[in-house]
C-alpha positions in Angstrom: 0.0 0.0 0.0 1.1 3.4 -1.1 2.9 5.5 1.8 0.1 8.1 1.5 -2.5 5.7 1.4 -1.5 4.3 4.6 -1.5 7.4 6.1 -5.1 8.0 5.4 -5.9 5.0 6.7 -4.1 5.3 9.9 -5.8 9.0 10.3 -9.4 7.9 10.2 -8.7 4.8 12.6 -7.5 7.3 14.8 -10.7 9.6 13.9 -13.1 6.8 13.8 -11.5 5.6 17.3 -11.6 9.0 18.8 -15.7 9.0 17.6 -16.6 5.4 19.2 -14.4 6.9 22.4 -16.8 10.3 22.8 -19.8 8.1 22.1 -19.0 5.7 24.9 -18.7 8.6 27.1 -21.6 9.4 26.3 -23.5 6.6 26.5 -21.5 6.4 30.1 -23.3 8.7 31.5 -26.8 8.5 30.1 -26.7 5.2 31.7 -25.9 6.9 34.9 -29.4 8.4 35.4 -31.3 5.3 35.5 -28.6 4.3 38.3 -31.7 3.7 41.7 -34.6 4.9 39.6 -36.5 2.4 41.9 -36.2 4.9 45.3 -39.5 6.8 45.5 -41.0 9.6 48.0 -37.9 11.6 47.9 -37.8 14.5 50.0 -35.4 17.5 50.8 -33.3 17.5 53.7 -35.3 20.7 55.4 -38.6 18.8 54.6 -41.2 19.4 57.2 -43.0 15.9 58.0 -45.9 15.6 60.3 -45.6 15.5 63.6 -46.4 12.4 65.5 -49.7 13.3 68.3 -50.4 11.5 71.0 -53.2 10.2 68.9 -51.5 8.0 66.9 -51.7 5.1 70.3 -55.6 5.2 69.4 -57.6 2.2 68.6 -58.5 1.7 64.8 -61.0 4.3 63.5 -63.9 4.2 61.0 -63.0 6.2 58.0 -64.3 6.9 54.0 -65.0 3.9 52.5 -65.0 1.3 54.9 -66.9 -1.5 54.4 -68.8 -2.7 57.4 -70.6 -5.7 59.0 -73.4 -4.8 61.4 -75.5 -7.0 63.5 -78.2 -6.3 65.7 -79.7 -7.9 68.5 -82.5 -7.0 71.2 -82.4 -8.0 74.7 -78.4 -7.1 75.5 -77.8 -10.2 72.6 -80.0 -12.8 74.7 -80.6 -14.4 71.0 -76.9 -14.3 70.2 -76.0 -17.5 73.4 -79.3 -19.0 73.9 -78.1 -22.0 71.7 -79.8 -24.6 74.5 -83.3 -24.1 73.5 -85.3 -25.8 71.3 -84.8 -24.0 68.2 -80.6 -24.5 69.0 -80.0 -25.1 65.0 -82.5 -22.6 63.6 -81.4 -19.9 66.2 -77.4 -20.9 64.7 -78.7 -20.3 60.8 -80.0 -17.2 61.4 -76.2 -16.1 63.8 -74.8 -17.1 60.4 -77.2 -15.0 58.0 -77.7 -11.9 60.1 -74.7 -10.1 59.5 -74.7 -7.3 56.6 -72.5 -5.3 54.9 -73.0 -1.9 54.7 -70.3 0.7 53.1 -69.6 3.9 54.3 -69.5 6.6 51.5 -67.1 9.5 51.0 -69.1 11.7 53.3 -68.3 9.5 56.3 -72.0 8.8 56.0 -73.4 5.3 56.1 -77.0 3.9 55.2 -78.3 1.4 57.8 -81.8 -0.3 58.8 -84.7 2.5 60.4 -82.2 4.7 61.3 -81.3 5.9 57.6 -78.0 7.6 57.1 -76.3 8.5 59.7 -72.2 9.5 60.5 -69.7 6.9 61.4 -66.4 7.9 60.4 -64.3 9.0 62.9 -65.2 6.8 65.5 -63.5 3.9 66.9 -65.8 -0.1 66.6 -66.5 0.7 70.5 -67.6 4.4 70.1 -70.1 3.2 66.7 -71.1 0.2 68.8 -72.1 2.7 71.2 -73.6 5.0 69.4 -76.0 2.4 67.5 -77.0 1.1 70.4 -78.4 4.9 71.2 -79.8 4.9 68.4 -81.7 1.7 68.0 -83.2 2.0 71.4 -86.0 3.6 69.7 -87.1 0.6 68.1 -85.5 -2.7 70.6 -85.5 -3.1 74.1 -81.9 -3.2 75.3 -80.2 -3.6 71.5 -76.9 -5.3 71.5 -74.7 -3.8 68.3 -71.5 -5.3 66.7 -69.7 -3.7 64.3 -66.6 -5.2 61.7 -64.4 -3.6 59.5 -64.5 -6.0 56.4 -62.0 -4.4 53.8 -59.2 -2.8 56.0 -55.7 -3.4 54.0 -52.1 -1.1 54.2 -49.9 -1.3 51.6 -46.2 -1.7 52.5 -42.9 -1.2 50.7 -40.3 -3.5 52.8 -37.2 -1.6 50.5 -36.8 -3.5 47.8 -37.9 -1.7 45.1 -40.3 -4.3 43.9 -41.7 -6.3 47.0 -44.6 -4.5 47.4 -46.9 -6.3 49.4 -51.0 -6.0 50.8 -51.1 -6.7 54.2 -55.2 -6.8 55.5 -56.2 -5.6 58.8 -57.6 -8.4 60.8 -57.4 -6.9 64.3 -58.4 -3.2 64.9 -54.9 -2.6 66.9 -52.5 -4.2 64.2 -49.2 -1.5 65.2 -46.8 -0.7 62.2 -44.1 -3.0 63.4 -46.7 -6.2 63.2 -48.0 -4.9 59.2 -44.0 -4.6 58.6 -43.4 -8.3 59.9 -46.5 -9.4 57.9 -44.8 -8.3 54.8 -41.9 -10.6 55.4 -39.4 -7.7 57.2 -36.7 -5.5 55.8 -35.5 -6.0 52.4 -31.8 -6.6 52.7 -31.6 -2.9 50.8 -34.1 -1.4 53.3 -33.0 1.9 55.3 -34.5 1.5 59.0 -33.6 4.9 59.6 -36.4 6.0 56.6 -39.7 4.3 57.4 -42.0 6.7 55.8 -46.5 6.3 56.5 -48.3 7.9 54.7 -52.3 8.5 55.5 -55.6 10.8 55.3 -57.0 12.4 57.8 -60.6 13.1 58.5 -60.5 16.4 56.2 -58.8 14.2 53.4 -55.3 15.8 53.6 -52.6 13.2 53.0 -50.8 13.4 56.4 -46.5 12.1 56.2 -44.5 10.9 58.7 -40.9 9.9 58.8 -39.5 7.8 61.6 -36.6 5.9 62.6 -36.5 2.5 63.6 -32.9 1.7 63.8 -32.2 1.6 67.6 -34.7 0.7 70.2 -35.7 4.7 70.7 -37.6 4.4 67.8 -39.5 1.4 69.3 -42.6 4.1 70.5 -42.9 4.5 66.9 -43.5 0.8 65.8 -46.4 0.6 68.2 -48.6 3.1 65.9 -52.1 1.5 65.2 -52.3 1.2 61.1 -55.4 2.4 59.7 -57.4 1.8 56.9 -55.9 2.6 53.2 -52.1 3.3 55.0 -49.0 2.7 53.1 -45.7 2.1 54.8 -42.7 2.9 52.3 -39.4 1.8 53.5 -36.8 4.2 51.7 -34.1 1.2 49.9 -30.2 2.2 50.1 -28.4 3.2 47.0 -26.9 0.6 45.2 -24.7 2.3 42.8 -22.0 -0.3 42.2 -24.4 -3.2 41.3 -26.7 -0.9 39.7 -24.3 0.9 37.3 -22.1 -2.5 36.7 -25.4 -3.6 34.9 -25.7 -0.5 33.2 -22.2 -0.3 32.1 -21.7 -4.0 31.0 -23.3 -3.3 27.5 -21.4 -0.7 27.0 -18.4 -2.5 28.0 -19.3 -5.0 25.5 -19.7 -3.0 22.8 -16.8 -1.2 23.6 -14.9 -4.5 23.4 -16.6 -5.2 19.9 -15.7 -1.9 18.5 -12.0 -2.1 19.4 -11.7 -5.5 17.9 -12.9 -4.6 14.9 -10.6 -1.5 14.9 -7.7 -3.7 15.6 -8.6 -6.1 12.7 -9.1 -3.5 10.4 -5.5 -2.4 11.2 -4.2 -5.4 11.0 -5.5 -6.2 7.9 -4.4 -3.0 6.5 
């Protein structure tokens, strides 16, 4: 090959490798920014989160659309143990069928039997039961009232980015350290020291706390009663190395690819 001929061939390797070099670089750091695109909820470090009352102890409160199951009884709930008489086996059937759902809608108002609509939300199973009971003496002679929350669930992010899971209220004291247990723990990337909850309030205003629950001081914290439609968000850690390994490693690759070719083509020429 002719002297001069050679020399353009080595100038555009040089070129062409200069090119591949700035578009790796590039591509480098374009791949950066997806680098923990699965931590959510960030917040500033002068962010102002809601403070914790002396309310947040308090049993489990009826709220917006709750779904209830009321039953009804006269006599203090005479009919609910007198299984020894005669009609033992009719009296259980009808223990089994008497309980209704009934939903309460986004006016904390709910629909019920003679009574017609009238305002639960707010109130804790014992305060409705109560209040019923009030109500219903109207119409029974000593009326005995139970009252179930049917659809309670909190959502909780352990810190894993994608182990979201639905935890369902079965007791109307379940604390955030039991729902956080019922989701299987910590993720292994979870940050104790950023357990976010996030909830509504009676006016609707999406209340946010922040706690800590790496040391036993935070231990006051875990014993906050979940409520209805709650969602615990455990911050992950960064994971930069693993993360931007995986996002580098095609480019590595291609990077390889390129440079062989380039080194062929040399050779060859």
């Amino acid at each position: 090959m002719p002297r001069r001929d050679r020399y353009f061939c080595a100038h555009m390797t040089r070129n062409l490798t200069r090119t591949w070099t700035h578009s790796i670089l590039v591509a480098l750091l374009l791949t950066g920014c997806t680098i923990n695109r699965d931590i959510m909820f960030k917040t500033p470090r002068d962010y102002k989160f809601d403070q914790v009352t002396d309310s947040v102890k308090a049993n489990l409160k009826l709220q917006r659309n709750d779904m209830i199951q009321f039953r009804l009884f006269a006599n203090d709930g005479f009919k609910m143990i007198d299984l020894v008489s005669e009609g033992a086996t009719r009296d259980v059937t009808f223990l089994q069928r008497s309980a209704f759902s009934y939903f309460i809608d986004a006016d904390g108002l709910v629909k019920l039997p003679l009574l017609g609509r009238v305002e639960l939300a707010g109130m804790t199973l014992r305060e409705a039961e109560t209040f019923l009971e009030e109500k219903y003496t109207t119409y029974y002679n000593r009326p005995f009232v139970q009252v179930i929350v049917s659809n309670r669930r909190v959502v909780v992010f352990p810190g894993g980015g994608g182990d979201a899971k639905v935890v369902q209220l079965e007791n109307s004291n379940t604390s955030l350290l039991e729902v956080i247990g019922l989701a299987g723990g910590l993720n292994k990337r979870g940050n104790a020291h950023k357990v976010k909850v996030f909830r509504y309030d009676r006016s609707g205003k999406r209340l946010i706390y922040e706690f800590d629950l790496s040391d036993i001081s935070g231990l006051k914290y875990a014993d906050m009663v979940m409520q209805g439609d709650d969602v615990v968000y455990v911050q992950p850690n960064p994971d930069i190395a693993t993360e931007a390994l995986q996002d580098i490693l095609p480019v590595i690759t291609l990077l390889t690819s390129v440079l062989l070719v380039l080194s062929v083509t040399r050779n060859l020429q």
